[in-house]
C-alpha positions in Angstrom: -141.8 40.5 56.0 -143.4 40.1 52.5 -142.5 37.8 49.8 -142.8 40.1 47.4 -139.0 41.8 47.9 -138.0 38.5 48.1 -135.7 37.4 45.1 -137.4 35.0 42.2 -135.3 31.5 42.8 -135.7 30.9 39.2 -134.0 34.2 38.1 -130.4 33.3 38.9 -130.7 29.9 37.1 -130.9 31.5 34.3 -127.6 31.7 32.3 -126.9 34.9 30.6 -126.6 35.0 27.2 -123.0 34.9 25.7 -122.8 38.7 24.9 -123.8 39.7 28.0 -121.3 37.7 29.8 -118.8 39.2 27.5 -120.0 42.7 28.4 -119.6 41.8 32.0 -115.9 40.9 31.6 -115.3 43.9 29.5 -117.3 46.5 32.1 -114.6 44.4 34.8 -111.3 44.2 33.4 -112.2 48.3 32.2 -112.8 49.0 35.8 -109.8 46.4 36.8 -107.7 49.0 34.4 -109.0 52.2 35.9 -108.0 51.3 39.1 -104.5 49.7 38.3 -103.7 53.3 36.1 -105.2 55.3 39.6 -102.6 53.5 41.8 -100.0 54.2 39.1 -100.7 57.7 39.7 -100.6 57.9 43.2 -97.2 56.1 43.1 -95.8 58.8 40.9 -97.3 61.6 43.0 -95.9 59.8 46.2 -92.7 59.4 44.9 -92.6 62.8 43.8 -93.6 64.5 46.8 -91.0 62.2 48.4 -88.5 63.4 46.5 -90.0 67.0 46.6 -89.9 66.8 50.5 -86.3 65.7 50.8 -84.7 68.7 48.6 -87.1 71.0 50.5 -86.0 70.2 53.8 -82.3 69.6 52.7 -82.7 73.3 52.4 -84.8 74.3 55.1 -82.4 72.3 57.8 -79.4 74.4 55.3 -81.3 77.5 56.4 -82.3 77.0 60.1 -85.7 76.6 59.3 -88.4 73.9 60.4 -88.6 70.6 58.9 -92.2 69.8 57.0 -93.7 67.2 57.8 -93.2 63.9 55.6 -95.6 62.9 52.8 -98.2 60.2 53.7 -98.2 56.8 52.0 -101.8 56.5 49.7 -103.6 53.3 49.9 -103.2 50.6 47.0 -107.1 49.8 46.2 -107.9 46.6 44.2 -111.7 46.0 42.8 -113.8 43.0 44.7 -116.3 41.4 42.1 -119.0 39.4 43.2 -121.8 37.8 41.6 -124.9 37.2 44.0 -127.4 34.4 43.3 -129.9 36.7 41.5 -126.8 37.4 38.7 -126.4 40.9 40.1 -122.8 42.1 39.7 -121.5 43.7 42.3 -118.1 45.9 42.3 -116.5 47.6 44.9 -113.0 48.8 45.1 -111.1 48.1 48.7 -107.6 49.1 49.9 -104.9 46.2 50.4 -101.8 48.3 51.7 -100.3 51.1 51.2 -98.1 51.9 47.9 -94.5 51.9 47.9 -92.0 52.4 50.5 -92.1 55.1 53.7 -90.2 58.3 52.2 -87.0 58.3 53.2 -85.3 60.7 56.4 -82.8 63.5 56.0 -79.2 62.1 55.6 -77.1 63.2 58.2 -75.2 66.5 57.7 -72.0 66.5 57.0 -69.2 66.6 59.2 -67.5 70.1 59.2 -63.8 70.0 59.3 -62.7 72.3 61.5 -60.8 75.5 60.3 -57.1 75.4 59.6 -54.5 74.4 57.4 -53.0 70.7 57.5 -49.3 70.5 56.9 -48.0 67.1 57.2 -44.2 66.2 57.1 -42.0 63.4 57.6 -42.2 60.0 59.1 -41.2 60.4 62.8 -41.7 57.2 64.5 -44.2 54.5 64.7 -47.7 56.1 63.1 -46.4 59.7 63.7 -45.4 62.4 61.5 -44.0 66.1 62.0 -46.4 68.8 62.3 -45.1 71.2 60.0 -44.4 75.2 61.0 -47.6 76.3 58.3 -50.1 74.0 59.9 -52.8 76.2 61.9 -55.3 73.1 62.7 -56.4 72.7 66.1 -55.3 70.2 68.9 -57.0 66.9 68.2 -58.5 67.6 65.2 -58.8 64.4 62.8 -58.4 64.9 59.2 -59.0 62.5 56.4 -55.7 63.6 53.6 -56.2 62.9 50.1 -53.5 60.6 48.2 -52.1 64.2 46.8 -52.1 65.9 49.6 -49.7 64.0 51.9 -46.7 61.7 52.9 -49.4 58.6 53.1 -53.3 59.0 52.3 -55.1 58.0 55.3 -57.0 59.8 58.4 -54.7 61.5 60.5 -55.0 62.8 64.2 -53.7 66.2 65.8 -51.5 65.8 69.3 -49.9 68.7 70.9 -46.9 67.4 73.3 -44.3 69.3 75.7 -42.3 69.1 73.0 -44.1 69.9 70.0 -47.1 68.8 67.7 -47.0 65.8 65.4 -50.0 63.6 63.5 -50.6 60.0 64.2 -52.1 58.3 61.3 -54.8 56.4 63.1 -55.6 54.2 59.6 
């Protein structure tokens, strides 16, 4: 190989002046900011296609239809300076991780109650209470009654006996 492509020793010894070593912070810490405001964008985007994806598919599972698939997670990049021994600057930018969190799954649907009317009555004995004449709710339904709605707020459970039905307040 030739000496002639080979770098001049003597050229990286010599130090820059002072406003070129200012202009090489500036050109930097502008690039530095570039890159900072991009992965500020992509978090936004992400998290709005996150959020985006979940309303979507909140309806979609509502409707019977197929789930999407989820967003993807972009790349946080950060800028790599390096000076080499000729005083050559060179910039690169390289991806350190990903940015912010995985999008979040579905929640679970709720649980449907089944279909009937809840009538409780009195105390009977231990946790049970009468099952009142109006009450149309299946046999072992469990119900969760509202501080209005009964003798004692609390979740109740539906037994049919030989002699009748009654609710056992299970808590």
């Amino acid at each position: 190989m030739s000496d002639a492509f080979l770098p001049d020793p003597s050229v990286g010894a010599t130090p820059l002046p002072p406003s070129e070593v200012a202009y090489r912070a500036a050109v930097v810490a502008g690039i530095q900011r570039q890159v900072g405001h991009f992965n500020e964008q992509a978090a936004l985007n992400y998290e709005t296609a996150c959020s985006n994806w979940l309303l979507n598919n909140s309806q979609r599972r509502d409707m019977g239809l197929p789930l999407t698939p989820k967003p993807v997670q972009p790349a946080r990049y950060e800028v790599r300076v390096v000076e080499d021994q000729d005083g050559v600057l060179w910039m690169w930018s390289e991806s350190v991780g990903l940015i912010g969190e995985p999008c979040p799954d579905l929640p679970p649907l709720p649980e449907v109650p089944p279909e009937g009317r809840v009538r409780i009555g009195q105390h009977v004995y231990g946790a049970f209470y009468q099952c009142l004449r109006e009450d149309t709710m299946p046999a072992g339904a469990t119900v969760v009654v509202p501080p209005s709605d009964g003798p004692e707020p609390g979740t109740y459970r539906k037994h049919v006996t030989p002699f009748g039905a009654l609710w056992e307040k299970v808590n």
